[in-house]
Backbone as a chain_set.jsonl record, in Angstrom:
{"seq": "XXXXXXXXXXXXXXXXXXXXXXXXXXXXXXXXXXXXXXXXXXXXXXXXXXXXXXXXXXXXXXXXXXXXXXXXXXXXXXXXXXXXXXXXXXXXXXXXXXXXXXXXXXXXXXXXXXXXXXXXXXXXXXXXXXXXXXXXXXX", "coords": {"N": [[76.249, 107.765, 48.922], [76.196, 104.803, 50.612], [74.133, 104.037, 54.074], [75.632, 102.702, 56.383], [75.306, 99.79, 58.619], [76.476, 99.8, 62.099], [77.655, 96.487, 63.197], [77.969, 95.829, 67.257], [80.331, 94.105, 68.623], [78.583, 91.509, 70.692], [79.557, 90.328, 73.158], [82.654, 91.683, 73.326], [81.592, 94.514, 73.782], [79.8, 93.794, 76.564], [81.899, 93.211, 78.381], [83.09, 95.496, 77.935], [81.467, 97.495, 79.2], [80.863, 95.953, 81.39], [83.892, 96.347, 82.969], [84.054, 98.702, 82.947], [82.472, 99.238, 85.138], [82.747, 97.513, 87.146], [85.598, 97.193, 87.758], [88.533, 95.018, 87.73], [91.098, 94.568, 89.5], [94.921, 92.881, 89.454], [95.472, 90.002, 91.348], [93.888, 90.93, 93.857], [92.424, 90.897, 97.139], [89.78, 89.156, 98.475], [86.432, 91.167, 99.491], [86.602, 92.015, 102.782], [88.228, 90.458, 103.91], [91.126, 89.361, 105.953], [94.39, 89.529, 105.729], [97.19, 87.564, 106.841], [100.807, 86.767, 106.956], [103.147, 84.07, 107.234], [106.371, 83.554, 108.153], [108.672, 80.973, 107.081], [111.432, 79.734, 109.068], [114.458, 79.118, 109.324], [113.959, 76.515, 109.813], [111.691, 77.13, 111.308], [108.13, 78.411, 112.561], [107.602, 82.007, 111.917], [105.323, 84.641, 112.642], [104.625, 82.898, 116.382], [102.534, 82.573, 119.187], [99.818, 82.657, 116.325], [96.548, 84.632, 116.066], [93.372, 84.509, 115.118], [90.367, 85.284, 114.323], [87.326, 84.039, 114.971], [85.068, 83.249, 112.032], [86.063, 84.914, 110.16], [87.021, 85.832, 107.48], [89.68, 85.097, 106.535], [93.179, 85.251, 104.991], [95.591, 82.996, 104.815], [98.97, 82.961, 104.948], [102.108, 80.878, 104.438], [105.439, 81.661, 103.812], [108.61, 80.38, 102.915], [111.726, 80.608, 103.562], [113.991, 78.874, 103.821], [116.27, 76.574, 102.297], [115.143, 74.609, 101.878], [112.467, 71.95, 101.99], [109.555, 72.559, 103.115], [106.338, 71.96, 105.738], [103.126, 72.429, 106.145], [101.056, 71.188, 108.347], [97.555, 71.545, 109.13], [96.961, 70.195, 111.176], [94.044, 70.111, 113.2], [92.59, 72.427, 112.496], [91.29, 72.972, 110.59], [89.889, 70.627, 110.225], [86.929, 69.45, 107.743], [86.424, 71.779, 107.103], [86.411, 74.199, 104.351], [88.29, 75.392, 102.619], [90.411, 77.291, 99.866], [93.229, 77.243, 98.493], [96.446, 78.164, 97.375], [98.945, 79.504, 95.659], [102.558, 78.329, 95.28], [102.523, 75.901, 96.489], [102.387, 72.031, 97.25], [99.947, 70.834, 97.914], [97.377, 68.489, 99.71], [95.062, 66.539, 100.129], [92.306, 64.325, 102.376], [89.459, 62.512, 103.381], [88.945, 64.135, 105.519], [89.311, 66.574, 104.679], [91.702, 69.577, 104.17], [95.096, 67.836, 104.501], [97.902, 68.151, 104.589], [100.227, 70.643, 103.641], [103.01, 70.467, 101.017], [106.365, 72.812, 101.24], [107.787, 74.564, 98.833], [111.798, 75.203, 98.897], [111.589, 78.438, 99.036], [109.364, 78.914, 98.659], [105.723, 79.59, 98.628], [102.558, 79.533, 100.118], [99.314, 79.65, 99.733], [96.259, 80.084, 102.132], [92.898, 80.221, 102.114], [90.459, 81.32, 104.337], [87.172, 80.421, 106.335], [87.407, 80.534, 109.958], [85.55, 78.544, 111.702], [85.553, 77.392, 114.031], [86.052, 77.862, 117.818], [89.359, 78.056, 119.72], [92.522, 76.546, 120.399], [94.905, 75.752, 118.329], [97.246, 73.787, 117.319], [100.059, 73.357, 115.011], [101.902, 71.876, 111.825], [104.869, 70.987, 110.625], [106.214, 68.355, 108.743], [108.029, 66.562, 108.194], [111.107, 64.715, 107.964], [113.032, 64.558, 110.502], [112.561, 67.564, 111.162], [111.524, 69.834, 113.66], [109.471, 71.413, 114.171], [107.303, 73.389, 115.29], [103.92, 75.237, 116.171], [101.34, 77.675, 116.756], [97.795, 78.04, 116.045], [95.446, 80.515, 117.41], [92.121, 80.973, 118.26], [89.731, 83.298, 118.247]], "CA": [[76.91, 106.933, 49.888], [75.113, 104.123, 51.333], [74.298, 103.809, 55.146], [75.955, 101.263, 56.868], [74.519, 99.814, 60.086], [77.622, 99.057, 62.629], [76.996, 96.272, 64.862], [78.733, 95.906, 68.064], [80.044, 92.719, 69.262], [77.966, 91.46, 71.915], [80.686, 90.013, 73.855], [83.222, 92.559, 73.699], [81.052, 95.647, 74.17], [79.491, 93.79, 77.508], [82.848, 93.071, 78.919], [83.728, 96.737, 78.584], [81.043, 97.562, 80.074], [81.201, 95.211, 82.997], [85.285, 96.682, 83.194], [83.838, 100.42, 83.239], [81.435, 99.586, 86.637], [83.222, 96.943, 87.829], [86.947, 97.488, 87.546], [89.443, 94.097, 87.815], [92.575, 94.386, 90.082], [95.051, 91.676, 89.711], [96.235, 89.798, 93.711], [93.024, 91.635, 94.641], [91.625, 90.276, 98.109], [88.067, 89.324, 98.924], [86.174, 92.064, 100.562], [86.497, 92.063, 104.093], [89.343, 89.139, 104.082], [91.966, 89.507, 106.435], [95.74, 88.905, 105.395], [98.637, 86.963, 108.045], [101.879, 85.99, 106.617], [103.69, 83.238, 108.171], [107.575, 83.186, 107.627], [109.536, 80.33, 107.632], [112.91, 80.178, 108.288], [115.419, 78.236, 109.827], [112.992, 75.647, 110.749], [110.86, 78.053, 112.458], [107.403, 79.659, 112.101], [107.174, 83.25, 113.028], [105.263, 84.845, 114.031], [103.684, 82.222, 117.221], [101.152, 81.953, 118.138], [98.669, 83.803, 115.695], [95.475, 85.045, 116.651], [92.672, 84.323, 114.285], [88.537, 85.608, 114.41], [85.917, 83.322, 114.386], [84.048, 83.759, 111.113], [86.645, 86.176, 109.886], [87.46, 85.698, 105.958], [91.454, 85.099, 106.483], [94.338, 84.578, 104.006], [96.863, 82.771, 106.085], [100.008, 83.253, 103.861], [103.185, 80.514, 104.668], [106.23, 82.062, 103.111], [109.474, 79.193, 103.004], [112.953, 81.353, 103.659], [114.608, 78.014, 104.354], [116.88, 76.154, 101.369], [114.535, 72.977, 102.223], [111.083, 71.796, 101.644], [108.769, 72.665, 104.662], [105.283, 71.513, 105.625], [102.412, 72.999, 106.841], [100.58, 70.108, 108.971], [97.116, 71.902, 110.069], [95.854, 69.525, 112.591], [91.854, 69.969, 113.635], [91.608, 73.597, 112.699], [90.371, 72.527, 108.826], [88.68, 69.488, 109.396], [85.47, 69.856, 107.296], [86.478, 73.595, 106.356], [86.217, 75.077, 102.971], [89.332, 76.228, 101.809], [90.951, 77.541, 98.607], [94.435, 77.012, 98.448], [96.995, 79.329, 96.229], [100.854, 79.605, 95.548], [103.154, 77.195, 94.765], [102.722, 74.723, 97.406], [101.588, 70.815, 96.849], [98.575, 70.404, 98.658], [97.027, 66.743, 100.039], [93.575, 66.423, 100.904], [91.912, 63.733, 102.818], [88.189, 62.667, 103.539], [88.755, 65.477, 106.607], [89.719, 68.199, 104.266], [93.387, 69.278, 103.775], [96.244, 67.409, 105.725], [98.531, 69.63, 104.539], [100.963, 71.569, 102.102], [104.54, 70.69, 101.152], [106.235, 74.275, 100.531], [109.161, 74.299, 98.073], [112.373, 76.054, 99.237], [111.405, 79.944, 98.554], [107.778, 79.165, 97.915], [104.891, 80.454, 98.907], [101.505, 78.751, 100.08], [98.625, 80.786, 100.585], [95.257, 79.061, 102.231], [91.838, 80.976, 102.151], [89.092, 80.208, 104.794], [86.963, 81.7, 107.818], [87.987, 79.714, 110.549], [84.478, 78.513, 112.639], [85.305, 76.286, 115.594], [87.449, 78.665, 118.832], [89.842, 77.179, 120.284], [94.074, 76.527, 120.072], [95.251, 74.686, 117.396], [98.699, 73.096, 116.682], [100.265, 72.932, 113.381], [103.659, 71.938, 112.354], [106.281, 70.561, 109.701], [106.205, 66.688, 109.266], [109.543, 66.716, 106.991], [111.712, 63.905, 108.618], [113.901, 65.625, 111.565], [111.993, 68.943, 112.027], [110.911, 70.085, 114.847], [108.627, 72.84, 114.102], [105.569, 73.739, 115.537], [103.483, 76.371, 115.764], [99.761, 77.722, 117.426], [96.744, 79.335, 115.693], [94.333, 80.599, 118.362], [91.003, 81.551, 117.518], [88.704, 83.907, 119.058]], "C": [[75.853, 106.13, 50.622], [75.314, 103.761, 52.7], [75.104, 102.074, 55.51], [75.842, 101.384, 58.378], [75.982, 99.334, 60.959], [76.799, 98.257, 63.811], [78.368, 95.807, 65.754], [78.928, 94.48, 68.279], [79.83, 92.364, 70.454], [79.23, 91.338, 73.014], [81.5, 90.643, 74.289], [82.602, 93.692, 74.253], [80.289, 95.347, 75.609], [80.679, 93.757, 78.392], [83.475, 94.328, 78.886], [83.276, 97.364, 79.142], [80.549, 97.713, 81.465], [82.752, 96.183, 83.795], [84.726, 97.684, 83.791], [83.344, 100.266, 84.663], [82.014, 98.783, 87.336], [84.508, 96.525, 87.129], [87.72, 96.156, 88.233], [90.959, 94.732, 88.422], [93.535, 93.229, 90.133], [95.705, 91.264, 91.504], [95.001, 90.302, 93.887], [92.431, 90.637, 96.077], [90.476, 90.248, 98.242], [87.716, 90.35, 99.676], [85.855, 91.327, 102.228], [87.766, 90.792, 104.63], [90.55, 89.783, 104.904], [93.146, 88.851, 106.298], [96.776, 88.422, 106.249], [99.304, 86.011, 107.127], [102.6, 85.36, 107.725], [105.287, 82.703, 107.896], [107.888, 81.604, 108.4], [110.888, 80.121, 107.755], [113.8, 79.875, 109.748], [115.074, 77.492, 111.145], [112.219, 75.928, 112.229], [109.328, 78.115, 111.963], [107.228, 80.673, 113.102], [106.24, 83.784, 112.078], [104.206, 83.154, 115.335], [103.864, 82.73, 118.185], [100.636, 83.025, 117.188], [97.512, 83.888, 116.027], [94.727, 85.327, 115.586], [90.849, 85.04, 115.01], [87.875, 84.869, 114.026], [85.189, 83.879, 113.213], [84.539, 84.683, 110.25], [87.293, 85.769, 108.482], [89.199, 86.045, 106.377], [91.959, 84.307, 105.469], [95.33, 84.273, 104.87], [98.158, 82.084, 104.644], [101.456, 82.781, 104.866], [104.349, 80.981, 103.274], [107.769, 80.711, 103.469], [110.705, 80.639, 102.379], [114.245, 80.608, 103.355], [115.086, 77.769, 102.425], [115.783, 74.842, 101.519], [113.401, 73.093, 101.883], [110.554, 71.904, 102.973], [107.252, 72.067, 104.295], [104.661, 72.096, 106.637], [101.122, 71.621, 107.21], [98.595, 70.735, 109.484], [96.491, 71.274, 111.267], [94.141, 69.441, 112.589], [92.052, 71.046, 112.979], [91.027, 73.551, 111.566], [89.784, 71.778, 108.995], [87.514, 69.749, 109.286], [85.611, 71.154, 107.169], [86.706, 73.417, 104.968], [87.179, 75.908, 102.591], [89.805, 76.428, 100.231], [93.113, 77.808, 98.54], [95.215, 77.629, 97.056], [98.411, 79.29, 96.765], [101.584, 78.397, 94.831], [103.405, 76.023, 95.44], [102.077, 73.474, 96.735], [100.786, 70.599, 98.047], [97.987, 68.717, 98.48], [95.909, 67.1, 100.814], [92.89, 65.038, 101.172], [90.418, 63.719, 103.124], [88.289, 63.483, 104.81], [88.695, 66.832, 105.88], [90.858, 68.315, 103.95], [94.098, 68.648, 104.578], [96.786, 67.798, 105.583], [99.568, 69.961, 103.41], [102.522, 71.342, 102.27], [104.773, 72.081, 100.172], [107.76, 74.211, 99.757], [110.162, 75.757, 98.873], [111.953, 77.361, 98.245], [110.382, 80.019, 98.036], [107.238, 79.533, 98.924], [103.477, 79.463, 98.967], [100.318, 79.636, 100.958], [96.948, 79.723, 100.864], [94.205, 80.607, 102.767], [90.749, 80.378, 103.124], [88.628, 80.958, 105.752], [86.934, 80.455, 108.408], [86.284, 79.588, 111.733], [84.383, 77.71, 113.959], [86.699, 77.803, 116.746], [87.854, 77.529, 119.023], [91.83, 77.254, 120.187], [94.36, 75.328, 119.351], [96.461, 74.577, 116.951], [99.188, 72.717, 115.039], [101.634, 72.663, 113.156], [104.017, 71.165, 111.114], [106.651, 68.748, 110.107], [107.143, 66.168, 108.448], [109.996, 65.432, 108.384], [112.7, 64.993, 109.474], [113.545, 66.725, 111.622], [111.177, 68.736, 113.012], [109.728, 71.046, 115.049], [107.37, 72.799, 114.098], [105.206, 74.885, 115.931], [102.035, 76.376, 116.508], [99.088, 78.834, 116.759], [95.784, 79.248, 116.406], [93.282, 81.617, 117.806], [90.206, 81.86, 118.32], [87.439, 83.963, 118.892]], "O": [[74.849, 106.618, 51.14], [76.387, 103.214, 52.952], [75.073, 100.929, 55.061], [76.067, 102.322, 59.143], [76.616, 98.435, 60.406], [76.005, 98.596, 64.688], [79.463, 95.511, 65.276], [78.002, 93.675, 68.18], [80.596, 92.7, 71.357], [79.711, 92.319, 73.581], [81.607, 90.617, 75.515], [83.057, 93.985, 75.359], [79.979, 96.4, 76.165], [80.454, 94.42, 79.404], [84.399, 94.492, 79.683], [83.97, 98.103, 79.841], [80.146, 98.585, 82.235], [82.696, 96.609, 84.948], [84.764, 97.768, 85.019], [83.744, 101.114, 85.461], [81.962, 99.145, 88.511], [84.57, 95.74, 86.183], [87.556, 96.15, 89.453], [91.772, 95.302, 87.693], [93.117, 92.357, 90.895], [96.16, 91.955, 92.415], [94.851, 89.522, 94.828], [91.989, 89.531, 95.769], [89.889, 91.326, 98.154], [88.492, 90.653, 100.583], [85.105, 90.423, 102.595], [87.94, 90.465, 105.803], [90.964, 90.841, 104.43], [93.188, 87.673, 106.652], [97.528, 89.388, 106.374], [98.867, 84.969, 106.639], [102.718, 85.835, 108.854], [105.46, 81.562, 107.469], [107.612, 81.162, 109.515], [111.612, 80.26, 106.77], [113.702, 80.363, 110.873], [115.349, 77.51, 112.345], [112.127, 75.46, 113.363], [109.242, 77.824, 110.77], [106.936, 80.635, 114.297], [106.277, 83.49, 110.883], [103.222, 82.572, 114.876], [104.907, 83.323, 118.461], [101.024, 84.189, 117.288], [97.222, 82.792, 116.506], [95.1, 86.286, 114.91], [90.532, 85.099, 116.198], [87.637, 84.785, 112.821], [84.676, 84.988, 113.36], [83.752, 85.322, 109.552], [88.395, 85.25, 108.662], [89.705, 87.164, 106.458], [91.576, 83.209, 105.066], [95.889, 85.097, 105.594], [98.119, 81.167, 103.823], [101.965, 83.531, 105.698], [104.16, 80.719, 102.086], [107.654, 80.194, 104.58], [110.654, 81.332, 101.363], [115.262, 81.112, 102.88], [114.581, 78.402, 101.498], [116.197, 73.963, 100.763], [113.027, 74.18, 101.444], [111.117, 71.34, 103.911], [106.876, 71.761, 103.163], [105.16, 72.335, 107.736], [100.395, 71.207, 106.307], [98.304, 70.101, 110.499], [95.717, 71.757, 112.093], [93.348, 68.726, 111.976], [91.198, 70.767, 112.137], [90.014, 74.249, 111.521], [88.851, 71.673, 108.199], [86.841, 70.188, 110.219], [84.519, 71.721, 107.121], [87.224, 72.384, 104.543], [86.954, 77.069, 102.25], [89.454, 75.557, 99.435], [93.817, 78.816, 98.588], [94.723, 77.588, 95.929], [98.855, 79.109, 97.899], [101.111, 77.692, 93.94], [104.288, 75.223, 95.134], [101.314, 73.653, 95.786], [101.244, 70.147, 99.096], [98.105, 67.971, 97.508], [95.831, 67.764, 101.847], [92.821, 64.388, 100.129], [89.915, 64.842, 103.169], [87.156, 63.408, 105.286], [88.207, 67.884, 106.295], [91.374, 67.337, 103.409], [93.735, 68.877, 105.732], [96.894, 68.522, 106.572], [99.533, 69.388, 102.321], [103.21, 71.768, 103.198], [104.175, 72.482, 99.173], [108.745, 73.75, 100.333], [109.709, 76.831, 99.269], [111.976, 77.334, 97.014], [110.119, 80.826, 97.145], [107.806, 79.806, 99.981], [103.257, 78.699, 98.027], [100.283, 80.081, 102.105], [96.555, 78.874, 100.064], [94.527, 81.589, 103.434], [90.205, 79.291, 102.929], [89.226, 81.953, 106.164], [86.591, 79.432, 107.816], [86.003, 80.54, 112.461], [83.418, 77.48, 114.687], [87.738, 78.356, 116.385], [87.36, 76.425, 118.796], [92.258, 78.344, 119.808], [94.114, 74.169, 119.686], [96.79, 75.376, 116.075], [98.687, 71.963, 114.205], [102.511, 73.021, 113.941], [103.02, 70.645, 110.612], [107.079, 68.159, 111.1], [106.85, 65.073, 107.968], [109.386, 65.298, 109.445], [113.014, 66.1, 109.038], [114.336, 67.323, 112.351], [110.374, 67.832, 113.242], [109.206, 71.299, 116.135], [106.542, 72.374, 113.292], [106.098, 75.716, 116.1], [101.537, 75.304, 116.852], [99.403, 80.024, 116.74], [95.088, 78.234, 116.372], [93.446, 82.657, 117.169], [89.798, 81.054, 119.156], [86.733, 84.542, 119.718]]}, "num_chains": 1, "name": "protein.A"}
């Protein structure tokens, strides 16, 4: 019987590897990221205000309850921030940064960022005839 040499394939055998020491969750959050959902719902947001941490890795998670399209407006508290934006919202970005997210009835718009200026910041729903506004204060 003649030896036969097995070889491994690079590729796969590093990727199981990698799996074994560093294990994949799917949804997983960044370490140290802090999660706030933001319902909406019958041309509301609750909870207000919210209370944010300077410097603090937050997922700020708008949920849409409503039959309608909503909008998340943020005002100052992004301009020139570094976000990552996730869900099913349509996002619009401007030479400031984002201006903001239309959210489909029963969607979901999730925005990633550490928030670096304090202060109180206004945000709100620019849909024709809503009224809805809202305050994220940052410590």
């Amino acid at each position: 019987m003649a030896y036969q040499k097995r070889v491994w394939p690079s590729v796969g055998f590093t990727a199981a590897c990698l799996l074994l020491f560093f294990p994949v969750t799917a949804g997983a959050e960044s370490v140290g990221e802090e999660s706030i959902t933001i319902d909406i719902l019958a041309r509301q947001f609750r909870p207000d205000p919210v209370e944010l941490r300077r410097g603090q890795k937050i997922a700020l998670i708008f949920e849409n309850h409503d039959s309608e399209l909503h909008a998340f407006v943020p005002g100052d508290l992004l301009a020139g921030v570094n976000v990552n934006i996730g869900g099913n919202g349509a996002p619009e970005f401007g030479p400031q940064g984002l201006k903001r997210i239309i959210i489909p009835p029963e969607g979901r718009a999730e925005i990633r960022f550490a928030p670096e200026r304090p202060g109180e910041f206004r945000y709100f729903c620019d849909m024709p005839g809503h009224e809805m506004r809202a305050m994220l204060v940052v410590r």
